[in-house]
VEXMILO-332836 format. One record per residue: residue in one letter; x, y, z of N, C-alpha, C, CB in turn; residue number from 0. Coordinates in steps of 0.05 Angstrom, whole numbers, m for minus. Last residue first. Glycine has a CB too. Layout:
N
VEXMAR  type   neast  nnorth     nup  caeast  canorth    caup   ceast  cnorth     cup  cbeast  cbnorth    cbup  seq
VEXMAR     A       X       Y       Z       X        Y       Z       X       Y       Z       X        Y       Z  NUM
...
END
This chain:
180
VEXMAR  type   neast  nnorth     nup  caeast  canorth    caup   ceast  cnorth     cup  cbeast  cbnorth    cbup  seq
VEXMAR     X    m494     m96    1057    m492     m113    1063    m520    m128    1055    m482     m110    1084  179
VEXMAR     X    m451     m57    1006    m470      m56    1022    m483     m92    1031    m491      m35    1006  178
VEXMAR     X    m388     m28    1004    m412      m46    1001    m432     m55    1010    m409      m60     999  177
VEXMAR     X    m368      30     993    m374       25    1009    m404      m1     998    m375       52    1024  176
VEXMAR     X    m318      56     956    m352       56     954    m351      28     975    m371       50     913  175
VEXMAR     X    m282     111     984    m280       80     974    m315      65     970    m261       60    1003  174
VEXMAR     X    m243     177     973    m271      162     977    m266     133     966    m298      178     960  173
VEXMAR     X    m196     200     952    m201      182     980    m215     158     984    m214      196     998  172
VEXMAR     X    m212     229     911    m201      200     894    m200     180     927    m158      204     873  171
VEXMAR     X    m236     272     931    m254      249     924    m234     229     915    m278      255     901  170
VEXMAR     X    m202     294     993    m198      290     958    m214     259     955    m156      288     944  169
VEXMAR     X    m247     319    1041    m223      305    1037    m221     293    1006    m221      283    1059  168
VEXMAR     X    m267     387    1037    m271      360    1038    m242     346    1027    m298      352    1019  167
VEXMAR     X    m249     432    1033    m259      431    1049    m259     401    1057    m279      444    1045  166
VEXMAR     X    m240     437     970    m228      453     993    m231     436    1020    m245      483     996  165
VEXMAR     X    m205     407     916    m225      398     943    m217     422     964    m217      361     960  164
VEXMAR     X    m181     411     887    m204      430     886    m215     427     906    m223      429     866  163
VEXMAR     X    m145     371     879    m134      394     882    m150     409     887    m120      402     866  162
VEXMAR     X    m166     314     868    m151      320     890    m143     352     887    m127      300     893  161
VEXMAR     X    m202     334     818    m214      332     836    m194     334     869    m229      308     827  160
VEXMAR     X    m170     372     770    m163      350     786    m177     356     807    m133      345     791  159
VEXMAR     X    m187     420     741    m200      387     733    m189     380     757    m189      366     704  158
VEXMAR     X    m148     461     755    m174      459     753    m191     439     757    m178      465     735  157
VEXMAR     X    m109     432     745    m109      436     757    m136     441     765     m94      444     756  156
VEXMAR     X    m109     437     673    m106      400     685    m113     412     711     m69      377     685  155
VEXMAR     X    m115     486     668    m142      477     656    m127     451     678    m150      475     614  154
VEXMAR     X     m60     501     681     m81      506     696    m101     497     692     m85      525     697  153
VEXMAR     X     m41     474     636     m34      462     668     m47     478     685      m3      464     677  152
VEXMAR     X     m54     496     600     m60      472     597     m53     457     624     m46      463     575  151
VEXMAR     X     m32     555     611     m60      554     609     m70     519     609     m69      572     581  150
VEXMAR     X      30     537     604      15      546     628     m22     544     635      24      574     627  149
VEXMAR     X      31     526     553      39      507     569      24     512     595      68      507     571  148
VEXMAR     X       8     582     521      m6      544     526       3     535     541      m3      520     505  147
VEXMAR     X      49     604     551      30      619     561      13     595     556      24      647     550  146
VEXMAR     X     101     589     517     105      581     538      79     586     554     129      592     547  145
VEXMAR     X      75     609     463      82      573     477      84     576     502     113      557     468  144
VEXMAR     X      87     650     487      69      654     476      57     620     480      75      669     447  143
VEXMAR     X     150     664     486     131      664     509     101     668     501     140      687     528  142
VEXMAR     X     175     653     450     174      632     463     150     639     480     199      625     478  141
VEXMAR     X     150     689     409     138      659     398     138     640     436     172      637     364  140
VEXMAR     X     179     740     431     149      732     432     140     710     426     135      744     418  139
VEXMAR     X     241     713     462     222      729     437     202     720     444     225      724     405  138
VEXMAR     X     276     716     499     270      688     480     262     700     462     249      664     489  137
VEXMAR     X     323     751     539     297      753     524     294     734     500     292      781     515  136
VEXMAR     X     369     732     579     363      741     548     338     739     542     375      725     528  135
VEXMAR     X     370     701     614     371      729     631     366     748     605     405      737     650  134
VEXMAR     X     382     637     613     399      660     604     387     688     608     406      657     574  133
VEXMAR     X     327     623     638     358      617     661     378     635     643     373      574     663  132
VEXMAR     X     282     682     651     299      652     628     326     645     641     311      664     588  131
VEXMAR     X     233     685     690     255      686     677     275     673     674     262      700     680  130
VEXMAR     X     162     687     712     181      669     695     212     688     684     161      659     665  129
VEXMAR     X     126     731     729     142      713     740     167     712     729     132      691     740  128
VEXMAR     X      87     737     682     103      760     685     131     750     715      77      792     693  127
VEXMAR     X      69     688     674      88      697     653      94     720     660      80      697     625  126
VEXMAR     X      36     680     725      60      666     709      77     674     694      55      652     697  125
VEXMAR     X       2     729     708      16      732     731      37     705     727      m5      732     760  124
VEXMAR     X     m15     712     666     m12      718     659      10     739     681     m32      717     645  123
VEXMAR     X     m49     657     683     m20      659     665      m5     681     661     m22      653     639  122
VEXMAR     X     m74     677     723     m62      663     742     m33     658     705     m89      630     762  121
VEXMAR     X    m120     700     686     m98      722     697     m78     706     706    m107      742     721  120
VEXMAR     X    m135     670     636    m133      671     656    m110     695     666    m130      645     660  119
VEXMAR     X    m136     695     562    m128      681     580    m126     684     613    m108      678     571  118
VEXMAR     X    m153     738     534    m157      717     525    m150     690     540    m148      720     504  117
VEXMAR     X    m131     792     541    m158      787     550    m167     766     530    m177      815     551  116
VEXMAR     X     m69     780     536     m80      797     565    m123     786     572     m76      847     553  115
VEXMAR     X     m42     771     504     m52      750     511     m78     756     527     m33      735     524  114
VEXMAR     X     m18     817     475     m37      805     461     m48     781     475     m27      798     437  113
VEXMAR     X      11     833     520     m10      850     512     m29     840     490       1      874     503  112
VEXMAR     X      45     790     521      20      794     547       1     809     538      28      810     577  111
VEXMAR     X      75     796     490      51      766     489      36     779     504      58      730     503  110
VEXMAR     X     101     851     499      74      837     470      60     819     478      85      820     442  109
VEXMAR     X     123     829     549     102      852     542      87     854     522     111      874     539  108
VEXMAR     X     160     792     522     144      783     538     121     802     537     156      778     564  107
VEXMAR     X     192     825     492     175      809     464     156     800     496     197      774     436  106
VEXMAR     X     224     856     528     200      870     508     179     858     491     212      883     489  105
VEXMAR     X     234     846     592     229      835     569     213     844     551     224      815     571  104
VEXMAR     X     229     863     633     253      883     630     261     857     595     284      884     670  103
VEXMAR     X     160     900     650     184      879     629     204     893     625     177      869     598  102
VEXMAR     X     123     912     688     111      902     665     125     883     650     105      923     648  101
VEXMAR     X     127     883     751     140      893     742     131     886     704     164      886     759  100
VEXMAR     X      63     881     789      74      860     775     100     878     758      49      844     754   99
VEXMAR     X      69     890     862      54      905     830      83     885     817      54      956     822   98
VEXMAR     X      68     820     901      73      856     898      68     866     866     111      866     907   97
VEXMAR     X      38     781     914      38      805     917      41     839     912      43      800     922   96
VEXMAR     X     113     747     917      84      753     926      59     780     928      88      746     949   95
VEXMAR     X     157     782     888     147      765     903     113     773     913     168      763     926   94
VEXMAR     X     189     854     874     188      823     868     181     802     887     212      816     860   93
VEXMAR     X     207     923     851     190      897     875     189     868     856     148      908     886   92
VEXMAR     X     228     938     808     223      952     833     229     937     860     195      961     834   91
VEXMAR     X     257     926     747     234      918     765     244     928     794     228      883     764   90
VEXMAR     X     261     975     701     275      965     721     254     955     743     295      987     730   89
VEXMAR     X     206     973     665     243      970     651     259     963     674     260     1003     636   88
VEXMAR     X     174    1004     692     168      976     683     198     961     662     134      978     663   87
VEXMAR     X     197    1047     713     185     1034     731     181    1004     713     157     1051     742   86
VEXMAR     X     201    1078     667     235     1065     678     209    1038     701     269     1103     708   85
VEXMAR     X     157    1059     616     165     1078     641     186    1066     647     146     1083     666   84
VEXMAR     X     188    1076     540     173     1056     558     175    1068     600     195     1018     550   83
VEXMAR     X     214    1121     518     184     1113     514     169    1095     536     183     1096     489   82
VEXMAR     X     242    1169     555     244     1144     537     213    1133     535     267     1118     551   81
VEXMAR     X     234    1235     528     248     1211     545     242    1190     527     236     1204     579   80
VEXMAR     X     187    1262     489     216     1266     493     217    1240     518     226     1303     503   79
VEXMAR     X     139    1278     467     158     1253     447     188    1255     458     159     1261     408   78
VEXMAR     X      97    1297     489     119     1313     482     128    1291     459     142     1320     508   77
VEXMAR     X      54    1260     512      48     1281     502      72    1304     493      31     1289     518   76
VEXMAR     X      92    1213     524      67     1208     504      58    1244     496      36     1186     525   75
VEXMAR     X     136    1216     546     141     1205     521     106    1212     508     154     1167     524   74
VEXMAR     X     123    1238     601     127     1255     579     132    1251     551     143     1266     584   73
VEXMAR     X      95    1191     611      76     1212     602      79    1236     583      71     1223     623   72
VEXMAR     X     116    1130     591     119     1157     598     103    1178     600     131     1165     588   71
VEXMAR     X      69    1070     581      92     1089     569      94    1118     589      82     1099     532   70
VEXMAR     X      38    1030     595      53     1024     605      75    1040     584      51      996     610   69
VEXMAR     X     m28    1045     577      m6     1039     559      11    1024     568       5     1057     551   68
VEXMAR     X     m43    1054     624     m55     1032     616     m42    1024     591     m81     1035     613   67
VEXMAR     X     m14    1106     633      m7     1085     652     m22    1057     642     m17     1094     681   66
VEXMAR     X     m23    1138     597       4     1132     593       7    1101     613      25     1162     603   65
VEXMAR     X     m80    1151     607     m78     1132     588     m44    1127     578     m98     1141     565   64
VEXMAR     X     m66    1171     656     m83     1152     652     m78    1133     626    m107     1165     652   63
VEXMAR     X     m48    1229     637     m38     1198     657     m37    1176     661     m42     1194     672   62
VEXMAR     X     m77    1241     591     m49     1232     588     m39    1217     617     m29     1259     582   61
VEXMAR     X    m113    1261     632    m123     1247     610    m101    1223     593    m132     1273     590   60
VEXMAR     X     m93    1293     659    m102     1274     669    m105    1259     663    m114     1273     677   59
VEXMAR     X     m77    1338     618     m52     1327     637     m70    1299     652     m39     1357     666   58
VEXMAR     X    m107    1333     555    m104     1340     580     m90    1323     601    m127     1345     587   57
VEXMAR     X     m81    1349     505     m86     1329     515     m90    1336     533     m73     1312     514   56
VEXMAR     X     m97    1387     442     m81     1394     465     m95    1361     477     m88     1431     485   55
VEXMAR     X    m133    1385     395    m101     1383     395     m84    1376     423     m89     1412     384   54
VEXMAR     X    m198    1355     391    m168     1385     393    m139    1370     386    m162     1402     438   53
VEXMAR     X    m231    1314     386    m223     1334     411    m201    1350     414    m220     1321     432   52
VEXMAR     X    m210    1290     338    m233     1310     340    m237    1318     364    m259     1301     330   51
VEXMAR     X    m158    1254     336    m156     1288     333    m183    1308     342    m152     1295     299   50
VEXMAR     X    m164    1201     340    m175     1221     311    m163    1244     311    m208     1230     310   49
VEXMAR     X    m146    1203     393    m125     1185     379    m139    1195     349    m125     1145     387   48
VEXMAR     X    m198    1225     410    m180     1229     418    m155    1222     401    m182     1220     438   47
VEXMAR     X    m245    1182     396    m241     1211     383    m215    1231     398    m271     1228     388   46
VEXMAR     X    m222    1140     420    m223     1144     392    m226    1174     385    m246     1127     380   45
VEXMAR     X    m232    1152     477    m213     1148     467    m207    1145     430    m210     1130     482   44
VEXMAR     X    m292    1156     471    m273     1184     475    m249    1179     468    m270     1196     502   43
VEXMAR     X    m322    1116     454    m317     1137     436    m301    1162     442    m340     1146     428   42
VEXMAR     X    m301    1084     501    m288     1080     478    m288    1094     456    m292     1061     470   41
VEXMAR     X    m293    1118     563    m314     1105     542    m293    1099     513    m345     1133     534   40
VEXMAR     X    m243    1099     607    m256     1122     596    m278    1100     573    m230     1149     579   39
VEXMAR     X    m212    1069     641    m232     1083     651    m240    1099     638    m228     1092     670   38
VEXMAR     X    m166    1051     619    m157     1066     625    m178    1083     648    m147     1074     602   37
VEXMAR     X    m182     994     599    m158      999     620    m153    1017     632    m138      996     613   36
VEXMAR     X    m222    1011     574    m225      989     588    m205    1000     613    m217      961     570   35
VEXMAR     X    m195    1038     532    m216     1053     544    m221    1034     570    m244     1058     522   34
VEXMAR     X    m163    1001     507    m142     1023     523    m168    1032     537    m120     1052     501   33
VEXMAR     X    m215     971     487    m192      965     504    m179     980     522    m175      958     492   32
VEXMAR     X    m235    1008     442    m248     1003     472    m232     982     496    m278      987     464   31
VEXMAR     X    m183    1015     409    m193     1036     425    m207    1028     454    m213     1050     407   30
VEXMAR     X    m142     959     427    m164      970     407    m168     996     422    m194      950     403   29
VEXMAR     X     m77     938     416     m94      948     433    m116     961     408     m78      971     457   28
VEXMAR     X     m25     924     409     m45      917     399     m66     917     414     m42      899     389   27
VEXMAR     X      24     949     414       9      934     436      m8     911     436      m6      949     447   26
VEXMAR     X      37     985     376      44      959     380      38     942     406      68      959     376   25
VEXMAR     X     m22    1009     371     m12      982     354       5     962     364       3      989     331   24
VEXMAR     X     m17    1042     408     m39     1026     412     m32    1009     398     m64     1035     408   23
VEXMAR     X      32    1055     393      37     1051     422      17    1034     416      34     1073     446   22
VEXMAR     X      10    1095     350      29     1072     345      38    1066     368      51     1077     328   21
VEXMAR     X     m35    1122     370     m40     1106     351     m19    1088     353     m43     1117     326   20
VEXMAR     X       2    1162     412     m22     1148     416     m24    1119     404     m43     1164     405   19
VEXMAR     X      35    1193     367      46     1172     393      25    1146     401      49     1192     424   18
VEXMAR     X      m5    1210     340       5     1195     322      17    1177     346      22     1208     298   17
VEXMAR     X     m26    1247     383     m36     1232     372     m25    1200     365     m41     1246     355   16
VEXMAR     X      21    1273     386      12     1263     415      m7    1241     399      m5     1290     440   15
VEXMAR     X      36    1320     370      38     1308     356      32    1276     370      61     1317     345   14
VEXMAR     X      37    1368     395      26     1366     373      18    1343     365      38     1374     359   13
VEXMAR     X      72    1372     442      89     1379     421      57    1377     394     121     1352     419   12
VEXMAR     X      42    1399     494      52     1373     478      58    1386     463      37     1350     469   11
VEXMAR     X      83    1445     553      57     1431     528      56    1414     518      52     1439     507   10
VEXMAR     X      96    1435     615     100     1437     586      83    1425     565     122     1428     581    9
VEXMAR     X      86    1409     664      83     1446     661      94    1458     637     100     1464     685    8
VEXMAR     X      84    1366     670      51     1380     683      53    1401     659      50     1399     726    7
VEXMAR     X     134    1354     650     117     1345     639      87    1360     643     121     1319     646    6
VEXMAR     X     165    1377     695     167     1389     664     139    1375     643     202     1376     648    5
VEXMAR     X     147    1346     742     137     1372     735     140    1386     707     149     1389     753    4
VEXMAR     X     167    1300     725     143     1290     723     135    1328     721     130     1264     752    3
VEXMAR     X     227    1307     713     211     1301     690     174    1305     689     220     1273     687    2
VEXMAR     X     236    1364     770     232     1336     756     222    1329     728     215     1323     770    1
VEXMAR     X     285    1411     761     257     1404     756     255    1375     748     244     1423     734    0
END
């Protein structure tokens, strides 16, 4: 039996909540956030992670919000495997395009989750890019610095009239033209 059928076709343990809450922390995720990500209203997700919708989770309900988490399903409504999905621990795909692999860096996954809705996506697709010529995870400070560096070179990019020009030839071209 696969994990994903033991998971359909076994109960939660109870205790699904408290998983909930401390996932949302260390993420740092608000209720109406994970609700954001996940497609639900923010008073449901709160009264969910409260308890005042029961005990039991429902199997869809737990998909969803295991996948805007970026945790297990069975980690979230049992407490058994590993917490984080293998899919975002072993990157899959890589290049152009393709689904962003979350992290085979844990402090990177923080910045992001605290950077996520405060900064351009084009950093945030940068910083899921980027790996360290030692293959060692820097920690959250570097890649947090490293997310200004990026956001300050997109803001300069932005600005530079030779780079925005779609269509037209780069205004630094243009020569003012004297008149006779």
């Amino acid at each position: 039996m696969s994990p994903r059928d033991r998971a359909e076709n076994a109960p939660d343990d109870g205790e699904w909540q408290a998983r909930l809450g401390e996932v949302m922390t260390s993420r740092g995720l608000s209720g109406g956030e994970l609700a954001r990500r996940a497609g639900f209203t923010s008073q449901y997700v709160n009264s969910l992670r409260s308890g005042t919708r029961g005990e039991r989770l429902p199997l869809e309900t737990a998909r969803r919000l295991a996948a805007a988490l970026g945790v297990s399903v069975e980690w979230l409504t049992k407490g058994e495997g590993p917490r984080e999905r293998l899919s975002d621990v072993y990157v899959r795909t890589v290049g152009p395009g393709a689904p962003a692999p979350s992290d085979i860096f844990p402090s990177r996954a923080e910045a992001i989750a605290l950077l996520g809705k405060y900064v351009e996506p084009e950093v945030i697709d940068a910083l899921r890019a980027h790996v360290p010529e030692t293959g060692v995870d820097p920690g959250r400070e570097f890649w947090i610095k490293y997310a200004k560096e990026l956001g300050r070179d997109l803001r300069r990019i932005k600005d530079d009239p030779d780079l925005n020009a779609r269509d037209a030839p780069p205004k630094s071209a243009y020569m003012a033209v004297k008149k006779k």
